[in-house]
C-alpha positions in Angstrom: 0.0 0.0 0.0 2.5 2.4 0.7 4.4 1.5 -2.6 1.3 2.3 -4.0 0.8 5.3 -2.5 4.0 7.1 -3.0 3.9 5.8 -7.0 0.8 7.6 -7.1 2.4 10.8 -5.5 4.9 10.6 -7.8 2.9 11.0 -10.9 0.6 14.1 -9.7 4.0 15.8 -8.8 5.2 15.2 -12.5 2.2 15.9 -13.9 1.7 19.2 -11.7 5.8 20.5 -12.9 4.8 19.7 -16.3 1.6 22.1 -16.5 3.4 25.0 -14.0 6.1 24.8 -16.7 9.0 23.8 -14.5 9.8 21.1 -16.7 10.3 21.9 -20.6 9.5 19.9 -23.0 11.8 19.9 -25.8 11.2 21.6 -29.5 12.8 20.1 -32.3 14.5 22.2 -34.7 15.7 21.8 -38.2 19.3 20.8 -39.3 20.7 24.5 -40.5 17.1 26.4 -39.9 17.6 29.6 -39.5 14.0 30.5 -38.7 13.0 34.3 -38.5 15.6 35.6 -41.2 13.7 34.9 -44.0 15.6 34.3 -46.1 16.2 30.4 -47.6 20.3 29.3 -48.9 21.0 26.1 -50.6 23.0 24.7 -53.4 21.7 23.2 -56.7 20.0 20.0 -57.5 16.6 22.7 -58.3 14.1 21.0 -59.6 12.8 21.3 -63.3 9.8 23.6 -62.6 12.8 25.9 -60.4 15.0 25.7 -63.5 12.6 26.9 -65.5 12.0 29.8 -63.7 15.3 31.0 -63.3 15.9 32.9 -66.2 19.8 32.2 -67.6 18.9 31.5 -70.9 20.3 35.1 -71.4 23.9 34.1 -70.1 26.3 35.3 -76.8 25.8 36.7 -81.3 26.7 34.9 -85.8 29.7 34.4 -86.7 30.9 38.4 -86.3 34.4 40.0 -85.6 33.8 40.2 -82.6 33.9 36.4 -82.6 29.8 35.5 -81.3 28.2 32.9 -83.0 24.4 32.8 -83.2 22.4 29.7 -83.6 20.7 30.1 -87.3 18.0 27.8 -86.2 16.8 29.9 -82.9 18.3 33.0 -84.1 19.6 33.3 -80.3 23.5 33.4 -79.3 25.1 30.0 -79.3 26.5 29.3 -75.9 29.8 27.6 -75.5 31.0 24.2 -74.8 30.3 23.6 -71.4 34.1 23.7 -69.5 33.7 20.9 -67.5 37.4 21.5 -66.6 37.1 24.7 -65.0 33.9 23.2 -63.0 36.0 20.7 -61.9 38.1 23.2 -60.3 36.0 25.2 -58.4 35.6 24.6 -54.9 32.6 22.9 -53.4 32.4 23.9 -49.7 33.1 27.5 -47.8 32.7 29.2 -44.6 32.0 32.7 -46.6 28.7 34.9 -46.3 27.3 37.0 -48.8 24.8 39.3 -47.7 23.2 42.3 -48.6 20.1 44.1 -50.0 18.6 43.6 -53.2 16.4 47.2 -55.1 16.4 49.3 -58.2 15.6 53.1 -57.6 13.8 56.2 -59.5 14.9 59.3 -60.6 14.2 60.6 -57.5 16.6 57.9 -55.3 13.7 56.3 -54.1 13.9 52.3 -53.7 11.6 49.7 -54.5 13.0 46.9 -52.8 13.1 43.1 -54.4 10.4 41.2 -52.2 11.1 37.5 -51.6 12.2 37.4 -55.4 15.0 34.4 -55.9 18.4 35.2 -56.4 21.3 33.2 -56.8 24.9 32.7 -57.2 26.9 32.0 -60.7 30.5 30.9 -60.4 32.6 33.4 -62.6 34.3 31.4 -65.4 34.4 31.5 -69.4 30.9 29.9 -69.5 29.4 32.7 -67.1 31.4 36.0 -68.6 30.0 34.9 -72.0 26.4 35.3 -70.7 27.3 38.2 -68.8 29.0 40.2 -71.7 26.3 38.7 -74.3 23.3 38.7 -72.1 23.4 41.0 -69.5 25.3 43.5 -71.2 24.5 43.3 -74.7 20.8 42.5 -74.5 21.2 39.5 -76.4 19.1 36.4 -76.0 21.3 32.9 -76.0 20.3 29.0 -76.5 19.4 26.3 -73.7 22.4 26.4 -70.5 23.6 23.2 -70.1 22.2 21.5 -67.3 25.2 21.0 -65.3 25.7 24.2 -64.5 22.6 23.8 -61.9 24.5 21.9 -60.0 26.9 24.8 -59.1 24.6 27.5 -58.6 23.9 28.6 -55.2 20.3 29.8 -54.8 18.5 32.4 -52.1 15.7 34.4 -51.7 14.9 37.4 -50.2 12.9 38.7 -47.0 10.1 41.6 -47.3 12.7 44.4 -47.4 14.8 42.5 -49.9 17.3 41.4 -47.7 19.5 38.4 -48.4 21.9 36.4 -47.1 24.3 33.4 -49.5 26.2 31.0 -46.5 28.6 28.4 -46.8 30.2 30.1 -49.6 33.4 28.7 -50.8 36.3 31.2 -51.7 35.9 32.8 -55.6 34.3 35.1 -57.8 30.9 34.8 -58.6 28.4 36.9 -60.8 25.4 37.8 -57.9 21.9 37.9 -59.6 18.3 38.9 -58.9 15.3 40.5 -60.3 13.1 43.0 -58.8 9.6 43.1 -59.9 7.7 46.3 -59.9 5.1 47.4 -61.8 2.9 51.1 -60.8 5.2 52.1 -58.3 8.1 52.2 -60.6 5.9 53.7 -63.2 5.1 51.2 -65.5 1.3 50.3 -66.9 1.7 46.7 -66.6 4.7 44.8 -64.2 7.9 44.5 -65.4 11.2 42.1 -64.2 14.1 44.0 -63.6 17.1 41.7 -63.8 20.6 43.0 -61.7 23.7 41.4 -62.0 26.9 42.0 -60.2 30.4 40.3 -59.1 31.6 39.8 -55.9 34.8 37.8 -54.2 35.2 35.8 -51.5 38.0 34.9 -49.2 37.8 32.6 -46.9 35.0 32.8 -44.0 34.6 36.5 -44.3 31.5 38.0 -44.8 31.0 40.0 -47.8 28.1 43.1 -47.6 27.4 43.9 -51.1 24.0 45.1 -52.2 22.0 44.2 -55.6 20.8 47.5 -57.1 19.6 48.2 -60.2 18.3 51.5 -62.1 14.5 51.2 -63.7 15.3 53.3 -67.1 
C-alpha cells in the first residue's frame, strides 16, 4: 500500500511540474534552420519547374568579328561548350557569407525593394562572362544552358525588405543575380522584371556586404 501510495504521488508531482512549466518539453529544430531571417540558402539540384523559372537563358551573337556565334536555327546566341574542366576546379564547400540588399531606384533615389524574389549565385568562369557580356550586357538572347551548371549554382531568396543572405560560400568570384519586380510604383502600366547582375569575391570565412541594385530606365 505504501508502494502504491508514493507511485501515485509521484505521478501528480510530475504531472503538476509539467503544466506549471518547470519542466520543458523539448522543441525540435531543423538541421541548418535559421528561422525568423527569411531568407532560404541552398545549393543546386533545383528542380525542373525551379529551373525553368530561373531565367539564364540570357547568359552570346553569328559568326561576327567580334567572334559571337548565333544559332541560325533559334536566331539566339550559341553558348559555348560547357568547361567541364574549369567546374572541376572550383571549390565545393566555404565558410564565406554574402549578404546584402537587393532594389532598383527612381529618378528621385527612391527604392523599391526586391520582395522575396529568388536570387542566386553563378561561379565566374568563361561559360558565365559569356552570358554576362552577351546577355546582360548586350541584350542578347542565347540557346538552352547546359544543365550541369545547376549543379553549381547557389540559390537564395529574399525577406520583405529584400534582404538576403548566401552562406557556406566557398572562396571565388561569382556573378550575384536577382530581379526586382515592380510594376505602378516604378511607373510602369503593366509589371515589369528587372534583372541585376553584379560580381563579388570571396575569401575565406569572411562575410561579404554587397548590395544588388539596379536603375528602372
Amino acid at each position: 500500500m505504501k508502494h502504491s501510495y508514493k507511485s501515485g504521488f509521484g505521478i501528480m508531482m510530475l504531472a503538476l511540474l509539467l503544466m506549471t512549466g518547470c519542466i520543458q518539453r523539448g522543441v525540435p529544430q531543423l538541421p541548418g534552420d535559421r528561422s525568423g531571417q527569411g531568407y532560404t540558402s541552398q545549393w543546386g539540384n533545383s528542380s525542373e519547374e525551379e529551373k525553368e523559372n530561373i531565367d539564364i537563358s540570357d547568359i552570346d551573337q553569328n559568326l561576327t568579328e567580334s567572334g559571337t556565334v548565333i544559332d541560325e536555327a533559334s536566331g539566339k546566341v550559341a553558348r559555348i561548350p560547357f568547361p567541364i574542366s574549369e567546374y572541376n576546379r572550383l571549390v565545393r564547400t566555404g565558410k564565406g557569407t554574402v549578404k546584402g540588399q537587393i532594389y532598383v531606384t527612381d529618378g528621385y533615389d527612391r527604392k523599391i525593394y526586391g520582395k522575396a524574389t529568388r536570387l542566386y549565385l553563378n561561379p565566374k568562369t568563361s561559360y558565365s562572362d559569356q552570358w554576362y557580356k552577351e546577355s546582360y550586357i548586350g541584350g542578347r538572347k542565347m540557346t538552352k544552358a547546359d544543365d550541369r551548371l545547376f549543379n553549381y549554382l547557389r540559390f537564395t531568396s529574399s525577406d520583405t525588405n529584400g534582404n538576403f543572405a548566401f552562406y557556406g560560400v566557398p572562396s571565388g568570384s561569382y556573378y550575384l543575380i536577382g530581379t526586382v519586380k515592380c510594376g505602378q510604383e516604378c511607373g510602369y502600366e503593366n509589371p515589369k522584371s528587372i534583372r541585376i547582375a553584379t560580381v563579388v569575391t570571396v575569401k575565406g570565412n569572411e562575410i561579404v556586404e554587397k548590395d544588388l541594385v539596379g536603375n528602372m530606365y
